[in-house]
C-alpha positions as CSV (number, residue, x, y, z in Angstrom):
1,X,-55.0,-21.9,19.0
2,X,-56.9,-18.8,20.4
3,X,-54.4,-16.7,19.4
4,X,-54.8,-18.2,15.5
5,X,-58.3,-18.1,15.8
6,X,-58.3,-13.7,16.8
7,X,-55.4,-13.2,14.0
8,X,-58.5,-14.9,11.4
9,X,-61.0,-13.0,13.5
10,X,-59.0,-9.6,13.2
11,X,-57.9,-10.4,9.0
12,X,-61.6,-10.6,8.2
13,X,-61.9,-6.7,9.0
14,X,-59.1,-5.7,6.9
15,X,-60.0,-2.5,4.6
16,X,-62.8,-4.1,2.7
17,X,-63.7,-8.0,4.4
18,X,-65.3,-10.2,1.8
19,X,-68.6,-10.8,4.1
20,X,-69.8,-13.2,0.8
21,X,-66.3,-14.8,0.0
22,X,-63.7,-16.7,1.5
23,X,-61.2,-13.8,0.2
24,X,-60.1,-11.3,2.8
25,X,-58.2,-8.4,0.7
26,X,-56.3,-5.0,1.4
27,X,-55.3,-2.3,-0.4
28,X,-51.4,-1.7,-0.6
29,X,-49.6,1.4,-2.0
30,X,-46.9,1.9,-3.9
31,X,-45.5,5.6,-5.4
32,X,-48.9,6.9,-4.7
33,X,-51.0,4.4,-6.8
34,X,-53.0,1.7,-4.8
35,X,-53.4,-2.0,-6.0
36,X,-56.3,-5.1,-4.9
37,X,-53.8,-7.8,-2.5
38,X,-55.6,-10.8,-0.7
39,X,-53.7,-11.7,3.0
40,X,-51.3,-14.1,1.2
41,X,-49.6,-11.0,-0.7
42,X,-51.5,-11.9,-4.1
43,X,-52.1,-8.9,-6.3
44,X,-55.5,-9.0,-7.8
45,X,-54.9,-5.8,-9.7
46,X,-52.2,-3.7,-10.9
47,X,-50.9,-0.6,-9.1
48,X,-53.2,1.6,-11.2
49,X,-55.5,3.1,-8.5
50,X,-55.3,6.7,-7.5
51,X,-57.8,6.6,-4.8
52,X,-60.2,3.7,-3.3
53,X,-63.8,3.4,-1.3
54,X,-64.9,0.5,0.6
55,X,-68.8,-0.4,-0.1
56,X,-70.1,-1.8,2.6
57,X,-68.3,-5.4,3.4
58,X,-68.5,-6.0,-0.6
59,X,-66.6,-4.2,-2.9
60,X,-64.5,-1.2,-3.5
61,X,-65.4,1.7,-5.6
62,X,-61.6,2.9,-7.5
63,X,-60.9,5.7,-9.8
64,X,-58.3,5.3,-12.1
65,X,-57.1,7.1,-15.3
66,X,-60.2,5.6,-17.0
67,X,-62.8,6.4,-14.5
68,X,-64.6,4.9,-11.6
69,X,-64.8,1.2,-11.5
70,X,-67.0,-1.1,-9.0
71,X,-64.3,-4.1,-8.0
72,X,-65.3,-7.2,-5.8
73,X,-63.0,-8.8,-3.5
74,X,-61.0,-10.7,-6.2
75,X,-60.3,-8.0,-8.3
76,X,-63.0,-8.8,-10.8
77,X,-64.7,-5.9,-12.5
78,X,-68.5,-5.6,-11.3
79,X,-69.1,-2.0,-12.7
80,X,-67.0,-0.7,-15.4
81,X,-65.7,3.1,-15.8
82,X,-68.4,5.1,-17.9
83,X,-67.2,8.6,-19.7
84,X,-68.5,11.5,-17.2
85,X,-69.8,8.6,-14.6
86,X,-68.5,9.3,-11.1
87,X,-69.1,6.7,-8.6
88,X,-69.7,7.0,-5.0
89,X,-71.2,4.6,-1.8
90,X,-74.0,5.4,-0.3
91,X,-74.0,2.7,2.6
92,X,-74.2,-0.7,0.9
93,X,-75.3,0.5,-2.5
94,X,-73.2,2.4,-5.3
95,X,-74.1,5.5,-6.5
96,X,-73.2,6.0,-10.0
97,X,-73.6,9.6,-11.4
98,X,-73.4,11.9,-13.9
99,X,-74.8,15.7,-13.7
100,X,-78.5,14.8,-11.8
101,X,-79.1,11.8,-13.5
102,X,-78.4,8.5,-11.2
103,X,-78.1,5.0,-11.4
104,X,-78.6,3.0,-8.3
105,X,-76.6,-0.3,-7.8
106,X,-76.5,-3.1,-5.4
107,X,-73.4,-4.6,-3.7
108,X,-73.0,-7.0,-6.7
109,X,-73.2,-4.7,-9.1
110,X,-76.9,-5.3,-10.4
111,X,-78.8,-2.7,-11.5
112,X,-81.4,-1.3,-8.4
113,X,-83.3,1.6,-10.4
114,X,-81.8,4.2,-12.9
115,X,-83.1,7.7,-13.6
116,X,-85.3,8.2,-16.7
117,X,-88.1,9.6,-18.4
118,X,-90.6,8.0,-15.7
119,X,-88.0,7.5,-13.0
120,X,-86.8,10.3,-10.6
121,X,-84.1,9.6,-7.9
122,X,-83.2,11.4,-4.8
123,X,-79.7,11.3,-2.8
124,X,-79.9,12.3,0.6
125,X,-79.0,10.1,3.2
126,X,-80.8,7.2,1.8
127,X,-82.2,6.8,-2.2
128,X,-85.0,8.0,-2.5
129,X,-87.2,6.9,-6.3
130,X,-90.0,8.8,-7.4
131,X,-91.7,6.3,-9.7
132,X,-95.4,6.0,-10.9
133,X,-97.0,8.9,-8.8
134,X,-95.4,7.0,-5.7
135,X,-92.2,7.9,-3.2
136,X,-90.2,4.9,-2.6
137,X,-87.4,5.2,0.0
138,X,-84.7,2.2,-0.1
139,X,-82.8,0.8,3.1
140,X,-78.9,0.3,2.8
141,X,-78.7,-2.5,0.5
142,X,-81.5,-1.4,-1.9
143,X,-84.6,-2.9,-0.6
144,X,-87.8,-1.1,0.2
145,X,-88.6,0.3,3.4
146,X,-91.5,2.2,2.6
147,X,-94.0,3.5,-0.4
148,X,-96.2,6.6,-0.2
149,X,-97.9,8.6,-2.5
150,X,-96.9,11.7,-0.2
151,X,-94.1,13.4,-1.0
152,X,-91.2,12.7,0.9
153,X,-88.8,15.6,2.2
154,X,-86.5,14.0,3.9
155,X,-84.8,10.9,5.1
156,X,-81.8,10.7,8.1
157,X,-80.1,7.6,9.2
158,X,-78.7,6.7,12.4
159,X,-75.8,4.1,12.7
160,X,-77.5,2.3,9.9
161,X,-80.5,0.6,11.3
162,X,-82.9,3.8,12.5
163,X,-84.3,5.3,9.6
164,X,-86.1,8.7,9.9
165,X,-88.7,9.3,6.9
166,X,-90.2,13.0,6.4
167,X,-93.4,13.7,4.8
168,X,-95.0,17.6,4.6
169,X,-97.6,16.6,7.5
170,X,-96.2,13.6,9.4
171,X,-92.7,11.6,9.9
172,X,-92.3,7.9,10.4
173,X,-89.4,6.1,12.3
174,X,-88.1,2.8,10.9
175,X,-86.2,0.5,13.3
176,X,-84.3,-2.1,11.4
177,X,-83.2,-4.0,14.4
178,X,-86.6,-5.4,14.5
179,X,-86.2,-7.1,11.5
180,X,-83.9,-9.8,13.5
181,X,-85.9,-8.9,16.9
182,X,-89.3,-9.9,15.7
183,X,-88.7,-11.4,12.4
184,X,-90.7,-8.8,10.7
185,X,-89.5,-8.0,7.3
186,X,-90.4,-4.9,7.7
187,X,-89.3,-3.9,10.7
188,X,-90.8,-2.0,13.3
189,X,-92.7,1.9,12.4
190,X,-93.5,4.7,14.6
191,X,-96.0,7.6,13.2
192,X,-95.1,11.1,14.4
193,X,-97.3,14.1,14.3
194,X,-94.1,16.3,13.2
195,X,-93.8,18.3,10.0
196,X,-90.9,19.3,9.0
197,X,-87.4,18.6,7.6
198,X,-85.6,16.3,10.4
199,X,-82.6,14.6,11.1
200,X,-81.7,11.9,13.0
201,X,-79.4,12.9,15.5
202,X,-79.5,9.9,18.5
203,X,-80.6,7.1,19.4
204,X,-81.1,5.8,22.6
205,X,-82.5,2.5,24.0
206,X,-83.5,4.3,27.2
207,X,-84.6,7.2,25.9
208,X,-85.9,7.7,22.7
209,X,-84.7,9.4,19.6
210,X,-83.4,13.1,19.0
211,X,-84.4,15.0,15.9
212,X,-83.5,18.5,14.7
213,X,-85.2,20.6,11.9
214,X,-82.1,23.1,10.8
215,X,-84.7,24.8,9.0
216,X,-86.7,25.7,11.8
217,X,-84.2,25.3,14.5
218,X,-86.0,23.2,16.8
219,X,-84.8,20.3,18.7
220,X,-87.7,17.3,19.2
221,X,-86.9,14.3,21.8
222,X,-89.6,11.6,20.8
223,X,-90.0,8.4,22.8
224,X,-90.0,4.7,21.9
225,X,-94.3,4.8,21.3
226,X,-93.8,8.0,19.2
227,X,-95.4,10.5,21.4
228,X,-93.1,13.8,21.5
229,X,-91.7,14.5,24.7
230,X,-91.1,18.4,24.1
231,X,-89.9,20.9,21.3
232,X,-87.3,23.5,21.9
233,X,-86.2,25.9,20.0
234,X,-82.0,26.8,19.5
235,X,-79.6,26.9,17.0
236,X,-77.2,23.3,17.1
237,X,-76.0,21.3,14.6
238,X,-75.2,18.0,17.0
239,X,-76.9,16.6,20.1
240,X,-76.5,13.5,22.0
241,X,-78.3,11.9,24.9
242,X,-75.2,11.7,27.7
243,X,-76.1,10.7,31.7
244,X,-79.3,11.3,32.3
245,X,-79.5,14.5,30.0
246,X,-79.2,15.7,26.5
247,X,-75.9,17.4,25.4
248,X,-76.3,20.0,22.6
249,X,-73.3,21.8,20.6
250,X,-72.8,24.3,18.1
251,X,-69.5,25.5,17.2
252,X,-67.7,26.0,20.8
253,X,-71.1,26.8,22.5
254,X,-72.6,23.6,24.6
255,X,-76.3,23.4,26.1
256,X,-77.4,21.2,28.7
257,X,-81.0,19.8,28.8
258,X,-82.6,17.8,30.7
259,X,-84.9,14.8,29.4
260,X,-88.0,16.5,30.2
261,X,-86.9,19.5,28.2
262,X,-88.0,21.6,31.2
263,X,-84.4,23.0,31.8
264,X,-82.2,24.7,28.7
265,X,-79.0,26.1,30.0
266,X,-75.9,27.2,28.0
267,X,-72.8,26.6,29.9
268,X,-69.2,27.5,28.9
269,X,-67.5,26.1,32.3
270,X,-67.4,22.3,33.2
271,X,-70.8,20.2,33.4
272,X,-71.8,16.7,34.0
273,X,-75.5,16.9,33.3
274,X,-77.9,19.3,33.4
275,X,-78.2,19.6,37.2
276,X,-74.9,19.4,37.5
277,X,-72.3,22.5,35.9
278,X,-70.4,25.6,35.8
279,X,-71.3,28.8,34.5
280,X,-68.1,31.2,34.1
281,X,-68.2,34.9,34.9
282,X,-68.0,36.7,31.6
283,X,-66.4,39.8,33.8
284,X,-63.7,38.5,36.2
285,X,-61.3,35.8,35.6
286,X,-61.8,34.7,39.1
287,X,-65.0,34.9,40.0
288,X,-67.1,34.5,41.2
289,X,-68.5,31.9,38.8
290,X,-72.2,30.1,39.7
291,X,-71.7,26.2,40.5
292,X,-74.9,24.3,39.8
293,X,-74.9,21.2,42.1
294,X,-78.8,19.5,41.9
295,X,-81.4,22.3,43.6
296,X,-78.8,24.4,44.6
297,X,-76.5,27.3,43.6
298,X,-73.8,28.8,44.8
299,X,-71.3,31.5,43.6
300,X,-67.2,30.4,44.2
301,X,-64.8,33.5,44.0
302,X,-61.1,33.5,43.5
303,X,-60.8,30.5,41.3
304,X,-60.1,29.9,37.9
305,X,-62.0,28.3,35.7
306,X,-60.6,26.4,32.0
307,X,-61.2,28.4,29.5
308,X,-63.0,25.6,27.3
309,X,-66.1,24.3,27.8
310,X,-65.4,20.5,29.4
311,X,-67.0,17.6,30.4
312,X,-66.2,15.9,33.5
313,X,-66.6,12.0,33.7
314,X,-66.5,11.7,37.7
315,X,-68.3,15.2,38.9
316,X,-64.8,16.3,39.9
317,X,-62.4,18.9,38.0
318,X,-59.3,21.3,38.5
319,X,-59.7,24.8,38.9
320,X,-56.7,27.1,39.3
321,X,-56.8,29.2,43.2
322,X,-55.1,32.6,43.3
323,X,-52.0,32.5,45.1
324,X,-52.2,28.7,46.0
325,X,-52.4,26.7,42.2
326,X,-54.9,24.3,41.0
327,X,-56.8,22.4,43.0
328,X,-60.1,19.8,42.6
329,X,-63.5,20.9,42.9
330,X,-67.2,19.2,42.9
331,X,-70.0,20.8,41.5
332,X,-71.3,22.1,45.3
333,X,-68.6,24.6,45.5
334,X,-66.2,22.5,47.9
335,X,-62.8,20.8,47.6
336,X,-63.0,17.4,46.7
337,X,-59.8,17.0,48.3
338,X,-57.4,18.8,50.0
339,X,-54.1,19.8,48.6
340,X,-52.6,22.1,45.8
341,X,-50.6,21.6,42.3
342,X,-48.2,23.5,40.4
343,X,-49.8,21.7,37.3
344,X,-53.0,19.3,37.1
345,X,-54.9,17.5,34.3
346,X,-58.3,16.7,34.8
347,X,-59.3,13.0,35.7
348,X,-59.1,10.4,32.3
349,X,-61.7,7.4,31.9
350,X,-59.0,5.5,34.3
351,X,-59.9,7.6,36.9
352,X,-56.5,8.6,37.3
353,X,-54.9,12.5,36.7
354,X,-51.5,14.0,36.6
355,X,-50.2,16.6,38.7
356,X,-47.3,18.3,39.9
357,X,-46.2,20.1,42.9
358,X,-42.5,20.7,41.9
359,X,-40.9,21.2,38.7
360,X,-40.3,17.6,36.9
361,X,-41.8,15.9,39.2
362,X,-45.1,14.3,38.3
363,X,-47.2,11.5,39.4
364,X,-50.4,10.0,39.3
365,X,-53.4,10.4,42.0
366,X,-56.7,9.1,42.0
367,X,-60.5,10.2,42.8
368,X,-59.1,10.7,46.5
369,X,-56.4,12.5,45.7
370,X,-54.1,9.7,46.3
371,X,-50.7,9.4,44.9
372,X,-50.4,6.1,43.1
373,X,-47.1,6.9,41.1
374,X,-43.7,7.5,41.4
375,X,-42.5,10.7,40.4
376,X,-41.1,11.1,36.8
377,X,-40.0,14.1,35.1
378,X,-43.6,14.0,33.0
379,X,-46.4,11.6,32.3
380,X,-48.2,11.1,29.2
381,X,-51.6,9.2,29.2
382,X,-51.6,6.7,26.0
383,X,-54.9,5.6,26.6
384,X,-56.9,2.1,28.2
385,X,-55.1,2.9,31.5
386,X,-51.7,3.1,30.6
387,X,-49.4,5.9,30.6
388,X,-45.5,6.8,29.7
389,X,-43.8,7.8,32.1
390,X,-40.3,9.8,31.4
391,X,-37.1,9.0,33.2
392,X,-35.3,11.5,30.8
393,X,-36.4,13.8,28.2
394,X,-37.0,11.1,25.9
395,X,-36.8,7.8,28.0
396,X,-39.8,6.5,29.1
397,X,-41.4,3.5,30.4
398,X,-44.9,1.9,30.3
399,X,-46.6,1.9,33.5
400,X,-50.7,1.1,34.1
401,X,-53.3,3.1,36.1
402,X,-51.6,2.5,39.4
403,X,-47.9,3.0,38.7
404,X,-47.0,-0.6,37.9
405,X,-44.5,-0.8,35.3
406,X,-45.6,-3.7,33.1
407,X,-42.7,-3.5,30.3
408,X,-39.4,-4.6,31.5
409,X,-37.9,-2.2,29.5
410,X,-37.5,2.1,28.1
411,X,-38.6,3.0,25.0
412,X,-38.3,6.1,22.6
413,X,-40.1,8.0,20.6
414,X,-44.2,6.9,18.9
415,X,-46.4,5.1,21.7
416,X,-49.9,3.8,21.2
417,X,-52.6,1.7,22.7
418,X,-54.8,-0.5,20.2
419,X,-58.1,-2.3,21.0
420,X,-59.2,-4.8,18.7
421,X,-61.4,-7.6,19.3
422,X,-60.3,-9.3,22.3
423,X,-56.9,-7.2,22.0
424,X,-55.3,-4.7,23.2
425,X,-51.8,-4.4,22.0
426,X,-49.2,-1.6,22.6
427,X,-46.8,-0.2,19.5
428,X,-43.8,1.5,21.3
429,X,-40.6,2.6,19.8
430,X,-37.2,2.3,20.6
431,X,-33.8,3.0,18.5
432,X,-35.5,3.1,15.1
433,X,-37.4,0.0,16.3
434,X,-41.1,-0.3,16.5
435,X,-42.2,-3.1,19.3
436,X,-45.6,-4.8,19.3
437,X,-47.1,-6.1,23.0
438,X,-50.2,-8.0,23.9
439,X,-50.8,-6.0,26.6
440,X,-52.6,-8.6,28.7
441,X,-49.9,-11.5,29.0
442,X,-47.4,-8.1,29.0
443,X,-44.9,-10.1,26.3
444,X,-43.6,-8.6,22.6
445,X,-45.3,-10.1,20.0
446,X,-42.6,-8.9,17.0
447,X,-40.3,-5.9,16.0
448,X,-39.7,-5.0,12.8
449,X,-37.2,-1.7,12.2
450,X,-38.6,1.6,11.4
451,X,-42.0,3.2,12.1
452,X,-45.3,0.8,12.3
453,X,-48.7,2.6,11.6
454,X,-51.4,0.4,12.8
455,X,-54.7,0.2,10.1
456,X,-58.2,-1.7,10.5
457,X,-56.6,-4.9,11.9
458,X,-53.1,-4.7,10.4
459,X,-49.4,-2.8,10.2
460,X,-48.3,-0.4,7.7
461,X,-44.2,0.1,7.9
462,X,-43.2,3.2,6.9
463,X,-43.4,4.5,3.0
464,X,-45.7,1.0,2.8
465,X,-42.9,-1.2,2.1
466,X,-44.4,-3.8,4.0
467,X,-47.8,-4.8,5.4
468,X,-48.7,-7.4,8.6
469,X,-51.1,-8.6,10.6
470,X,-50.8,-8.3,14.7
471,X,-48.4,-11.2,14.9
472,X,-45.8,-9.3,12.3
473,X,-46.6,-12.2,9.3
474,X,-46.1,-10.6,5.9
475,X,-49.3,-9.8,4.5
476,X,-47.4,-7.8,1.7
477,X,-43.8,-6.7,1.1
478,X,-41.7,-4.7,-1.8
């Protein structure tokens, strides 16, 4: 029964769930056109489609030699293909175009607004209708979030729910969660004494929001009351609140900062936070290079360093020592532990890496320096704790974060961990075969022959001749 009742759980997320419907539908392919199928292998459409877009949990946006259409879940046609009408999704609402004029539609196809002689609409993240002297910014399904008779210059979205509204002397902050928090229909506003042209970079329960104005290249951390913790100025285009610091990235340049905004550093070596990184010497491969551990600073020589910028999960990383190999650092200039590789990867989010100390002959250590593996002649890590590890060449078997080997059997060729709900399945291949395991009872679910591609909840057999869900039913087959 519970495994019934996660197969339902998983077929509702298929490419395009009916959240309003009892249909759950998937789009199949066949010589390059796409067609409508619900999870019993029913076509709802023809195999006309040359490209699709879900909309929201609704609908699907397709083009076909006709146009762009608007098609619920059992194939019905909400918005019909117009001559020089393009359609796109804008969150939950479709977007139909043509040159600057714009027609705004909700997830059932109903009309929202539409441009015309006393109606102006704006596309940026969210619609934005200009309407009787008044701005009038719309949330994800169409309904109002706020009305001004300033002009609004901008509006950002974060994951949804935070909305970010400029105005030429002010921004406010919108957060939808406190809609179901508060029961407040209209949610929850913060006023901010910022002018400017923002975006909405993070979000962060802790700390605040992150907005950057490209414009003026300057990087704002404002808290949950709306007061502005500092400005700085520097030229990013991403930045992300990460362990008890802000992470900032342009290109392949990274900056540290901390929440404060007291302390801006670039770094180009590894880092944790920002008390906590490497600066590289620009001059000498080896050194010396300045480790940042808290208050203190210290400059390492003969070592070194990756030549990407990286960030290190456990405050531990591999540097390569002249005339000895790679061995693990901390950030205060000592050896985290003793000993010396022929070949290391850093440490994964299973707290594990692989090294070597002769050729073809790897293993597994952990944050000690521990070996916890056998030897094989290399290691791959697949991900969730679970690696290959190769016997031959091409043979390899399954084993977990501490050398187990959970699969009583070798397998060659494609490998991959899936989590999905409550599962996490492995797809391994062996003899043209593809194998499915639940990974936490350690047993094959199905095989099927050929190559499996694994999709939002569901298989795709190579060339799509057949589709099916993560207990190898049919879904779909030609």
């Amino acid at each position: 029964m519970k495994r019934m009742l996660v197969v339902l759980s998983i077929l509702m997320i298929l490419v395009g769930c009916q959240s309003k419907s009892d249909v759950q539908t998937l789009f199949v392919e066949k010589d390059n056109k796409y067609a409508l199928c619900d999870n019993e292998g029913n076509l709802k459409t023809k195999f006309i489609y040359t490209k699709y877009e879900p909309v929201g949990l609704d609908g699907y946006i397709v083009k076909d030699k006709k146009g762009y259409h608007y098609l619920a879940h059992d194939g019905s046609e909400l918005i019909k293909a117009k001559k020089n009408v393009k359609l796109s999704a804008l969150e939950n609402i479709v977007v139909g175009q043509n040159k600057q004029q714009y027609t705004l539609y909700d997830s059932e196809g109903k009309v929202i607004s539409k441009t015309n002689k006393k109606t102006k609409i704006i596309i940026d993240e969210l619609p934005i209708v200009y309407k009787n002297k008044q701005y009038q910014v719309l949330d994800q399904y169409g309904n109002e979030i706020e009305k001004s008779k300033n002009k609004v210059v901008k509006v950002s979205v974060y994951h949804h729910r935070h909305v970010l509204i400029c105005y030429p002397k002010k921004i406010t902050l919108y957060d939808g969660f406190a809609i179901e928090k508060n029961n407040d229909e209209k949610g929850q506003f913060l006023t901010v004494k910022l002018s400017g042209t923002y975006s909405l970079l993070d979000y962060s329960k802790k700390n605040g929001y992150l907005l950057y104005d490209a414009n003026q290249k300057q990087l704002v951390r404002v808290n949950h009351k709306g007061k502005v913790v500092f400005k700085q100025e520097c030229d990013i285009t991403e930045a992300q609140f990460k362990n008890n610091a802000i992470v900032a990235t342009k290109d392949n340049d990274t900056y540290i900062l901390s929440l404060d905004g007291k302390t801006y550093q670039k770094v180009d070596g590894y880092y944790y936070d920002a008390t906590h990184y490497v600066v590289k010497n620009k001059q000498y491969i080896y050194g010396p290079h300045q480790f940042v551990s808290g208050k203190k600073t210290l400059d390492v020589d003969g070592i070194q360093i990756n030549p990407m910028t990286n960030y290190v999960q456990y405050q531990i990383f591999n540097v390569y020592k002249r005339d000895q190999g790679y061995q693990f650092y901390k950030f205060n200039g000592q050896l985290a532990f003793k000993g010396s590789f022929k070949e290391a990867t850093d440490f994964d989010n299973a707290k594990r890496a692989i090294v070597s100390k002769k050729e073809d002959q790897y293993y597994l250590i952990d944050l000690q320096g521990q070996k916890v593996s056998k030897n094989y002649q290399r290691i791959e890590y697949i991900g969730h704790g679970y690696y290959a590890g190769y016997k031959t060449n091409s043979k390899y078997e399954v084993i977990d974060k501490n050398g187990k080997k959970v699969i009583k059997d070798y397998f060659m060729g494609s490998k991959q961990i899936i989590s999905d709900n409550d599962e996490l399945l492995g797809v391994f291949n062996k003899s043209g075969t593809t194998y499915v395991y639940d990974l936490k009872e350690n047993e094959v679910l199905f095989s099927k022959e050929g190559e499996l591609t694994y999709k939002d909840g569901y298989f795709i057999k190579e060339n799509h001749k057949g589709y099916y869900d993560i207990e190898g039913n049919v879904i779909y087959k030609r």
